[in-house]
C-alpha positions in Angstrom: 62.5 112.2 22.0 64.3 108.6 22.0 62.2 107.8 24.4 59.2 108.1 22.3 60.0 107.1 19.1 59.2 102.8 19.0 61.0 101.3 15.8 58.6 98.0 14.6 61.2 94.9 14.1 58.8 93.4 11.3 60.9 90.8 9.8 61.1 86.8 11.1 64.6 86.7 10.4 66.0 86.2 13.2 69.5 87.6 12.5 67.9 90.3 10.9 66.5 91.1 14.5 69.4 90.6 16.7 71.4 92.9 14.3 68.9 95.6 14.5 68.4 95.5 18.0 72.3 95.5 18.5 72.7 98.1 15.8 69.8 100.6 17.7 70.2 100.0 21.3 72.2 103.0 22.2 69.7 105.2 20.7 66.3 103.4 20.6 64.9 102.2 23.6 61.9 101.0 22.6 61.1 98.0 20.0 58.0 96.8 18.6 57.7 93.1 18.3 54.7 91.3 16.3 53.5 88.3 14.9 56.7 88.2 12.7 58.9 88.5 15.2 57.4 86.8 17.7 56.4 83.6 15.1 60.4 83.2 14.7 61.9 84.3 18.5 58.7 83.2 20.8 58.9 84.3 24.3 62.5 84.4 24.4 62.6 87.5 22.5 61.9 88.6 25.9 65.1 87.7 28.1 66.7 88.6 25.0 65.9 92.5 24.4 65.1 93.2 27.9 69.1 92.3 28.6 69.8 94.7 25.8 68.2 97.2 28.0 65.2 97.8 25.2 61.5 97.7 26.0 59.0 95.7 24.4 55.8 96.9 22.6 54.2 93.3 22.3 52.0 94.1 18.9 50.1 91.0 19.1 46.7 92.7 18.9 44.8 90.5 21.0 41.3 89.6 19.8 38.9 87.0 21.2 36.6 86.2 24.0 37.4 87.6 27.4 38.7 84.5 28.9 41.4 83.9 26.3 42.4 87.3 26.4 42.8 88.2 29.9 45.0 85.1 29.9 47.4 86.0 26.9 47.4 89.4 28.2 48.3 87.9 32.4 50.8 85.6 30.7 52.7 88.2 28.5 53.3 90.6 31.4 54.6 88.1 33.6 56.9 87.3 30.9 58.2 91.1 30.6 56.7 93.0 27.7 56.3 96.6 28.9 53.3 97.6 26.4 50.6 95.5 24.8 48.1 95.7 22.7 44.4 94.2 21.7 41.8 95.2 19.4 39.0 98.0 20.8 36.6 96.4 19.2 36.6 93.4 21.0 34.2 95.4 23.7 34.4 96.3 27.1 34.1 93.3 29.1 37.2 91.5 27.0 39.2 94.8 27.8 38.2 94.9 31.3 39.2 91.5 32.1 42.5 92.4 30.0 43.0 94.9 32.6 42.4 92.9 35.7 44.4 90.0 34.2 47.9 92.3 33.7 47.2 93.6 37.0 47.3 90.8 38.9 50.2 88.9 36.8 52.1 92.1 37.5 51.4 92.1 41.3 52.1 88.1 41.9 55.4 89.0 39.6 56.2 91.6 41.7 57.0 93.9 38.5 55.2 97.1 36.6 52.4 96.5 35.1 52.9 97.1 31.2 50.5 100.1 29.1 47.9 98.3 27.4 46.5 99.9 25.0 43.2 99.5 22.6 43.7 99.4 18.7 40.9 101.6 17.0 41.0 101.5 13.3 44.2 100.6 11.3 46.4 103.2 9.4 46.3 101.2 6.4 42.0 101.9 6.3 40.7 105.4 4.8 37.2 106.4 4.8 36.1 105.1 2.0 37.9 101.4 2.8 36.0 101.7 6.0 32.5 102.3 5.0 33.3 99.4 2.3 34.2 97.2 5.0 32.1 97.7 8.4 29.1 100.1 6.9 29.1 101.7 10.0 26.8 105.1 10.6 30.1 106.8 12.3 32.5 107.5 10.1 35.9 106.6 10.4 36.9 109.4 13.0 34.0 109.4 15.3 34.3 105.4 15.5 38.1 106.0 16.5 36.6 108.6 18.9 34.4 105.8 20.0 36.6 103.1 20.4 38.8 105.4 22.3 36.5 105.7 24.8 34.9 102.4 25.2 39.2 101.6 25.9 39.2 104.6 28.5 36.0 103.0 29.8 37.7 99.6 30.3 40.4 100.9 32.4 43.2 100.8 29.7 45.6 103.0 29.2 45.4 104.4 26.0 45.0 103.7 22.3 46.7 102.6 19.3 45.3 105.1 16.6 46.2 107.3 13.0 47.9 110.6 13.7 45.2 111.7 12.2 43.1 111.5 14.6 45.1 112.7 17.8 43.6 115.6 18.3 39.6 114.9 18.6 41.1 111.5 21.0 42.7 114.3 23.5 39.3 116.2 23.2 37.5 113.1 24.2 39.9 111.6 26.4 42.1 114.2 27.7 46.2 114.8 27.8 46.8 111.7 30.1 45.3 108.9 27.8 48.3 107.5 25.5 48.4 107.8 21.9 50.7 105.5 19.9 50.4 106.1 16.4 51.9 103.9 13.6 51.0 105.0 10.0 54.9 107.8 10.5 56.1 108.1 7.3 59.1 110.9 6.8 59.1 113.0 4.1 62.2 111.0 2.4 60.0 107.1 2.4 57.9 105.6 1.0 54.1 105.4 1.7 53.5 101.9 1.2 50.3 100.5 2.0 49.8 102.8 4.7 46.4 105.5 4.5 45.9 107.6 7.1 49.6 109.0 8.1 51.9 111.7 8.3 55.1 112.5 9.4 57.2 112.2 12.7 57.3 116.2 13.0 53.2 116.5 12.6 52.6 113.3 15.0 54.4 114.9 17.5 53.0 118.6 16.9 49.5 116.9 16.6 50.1 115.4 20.4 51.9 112.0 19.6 53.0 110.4 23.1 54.8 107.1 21.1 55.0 106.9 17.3 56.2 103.9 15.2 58.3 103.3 13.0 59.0 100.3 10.7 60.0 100.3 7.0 61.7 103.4 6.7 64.3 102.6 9.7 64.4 98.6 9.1 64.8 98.6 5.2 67.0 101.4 4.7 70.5 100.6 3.6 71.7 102.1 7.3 68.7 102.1 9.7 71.2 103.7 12.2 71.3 106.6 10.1 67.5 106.4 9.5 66.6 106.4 13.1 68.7 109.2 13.9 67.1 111.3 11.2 63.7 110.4 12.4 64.8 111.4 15.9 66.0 114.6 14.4 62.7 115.4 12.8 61.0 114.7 15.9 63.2 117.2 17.7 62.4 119.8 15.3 59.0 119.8 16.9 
């Protein structure tokens, strides 16, 4: 289960992250790194965790024309991140060219190319926020369903996407397309701002490949302690 358990190092305090990342390596192979992060470290945060044997989930959720992306996407996998993200909705020619972009930065680099993955709708939406916002005629879980697809479509390898919504994603998508799923709250945390969640022992019953974790492991008074409790949960599974 360490394997799939990713814990978010939101905070651009540096310090902050090098003691996490110390503080977890042993037990936490995989870290998330995102705008804060990466605002404060920049691409050294690369060199940096990779020597502390953890892999990088580059959370920089790339949206913009195809051309800008497929470069962002080509010049973070040459410089190491071994997942990446962008938005869905950004359509299928900007994921496409995503795709073709990390494949041939991986092959002139000579390294594995990283999982890219497709953001659908974020955890922090419900139904009611969505239709507020997009006054789409899906609702929220058939556009999920949707963006899922069009990602699938485009050659990527899986999705970022609510826990809530694993299981019509496998129906659509099948038990090789990756789920991440942020919105993991354990039954001891807070919810925060987060909508659509649950916890680490339903994300992985509901067919979780990678969940996320950031607040409740990062702000806790030990987050050692707080990953291995999340871990523990996830074992229960």
């Amino acid at each position: 289960m360490r394997d799939r358990l990713i814990v978010a190092l939101d905070t651009d305090d540096g310090e902050e992250i090098d003691w996490l990342s110390g503080a977890l390596m042993d037990i936490v192979p995989w870290v998330k790194v995102s705008f804060q992060a990466f605002s404060t470290v920049g691409t050294e945060v690369f060199p940096w965790l990779n020597g502390r044997g953890h892999k990088i989930f580059l959370d920089l959720k790339f949206h913009d024309i195809p051309n800008t992306v497929a470069r962002d996407v080509g010049t973070m996998t040459k410089h190491g991140a071994q997942m990446i993200n962008m938005h869905a909705a950004g359509g299928l020619e900007m994921m496409q060219a995503a795709r073709d972009s990390a494949d041939d930065a991986a092959y002139s680099a000579d390294i594995p190319r990283p999982l890219l993955l497709g953001v659908t709708v974020l955890t922090s939406m419900d139904e009611t926020g969505f239709q507020q916002s997009f006054g789409s005629e899906r609702g929220l879980t058939k556009q999920v369903v949707y963006l899922a697809r069009l990602a699938q479509e485009a050659g990527l390898d899986g999705v970022v996407a609510s826990p809530l919504e694993i299981e019509p994603i496998r129906k659509a998508c099948g038990d090789n397309f990756v789920i991440v799923t942020p919105g993991i709250r354990p039954t001891w945390a807070d919810t925060g701002d987060q909508r659509r969640i649950t916890t680490p022992t339903e994300a992985i019953q509901r067919g979780a490949d990678y969940i996320v974790v950031g607040r409740p492991i990062i702000e806790a008074d030990d987050p050692l302690e707080a990953a291995g409790m999340i871990l523990e949960e996830m074992r229960e599974a």
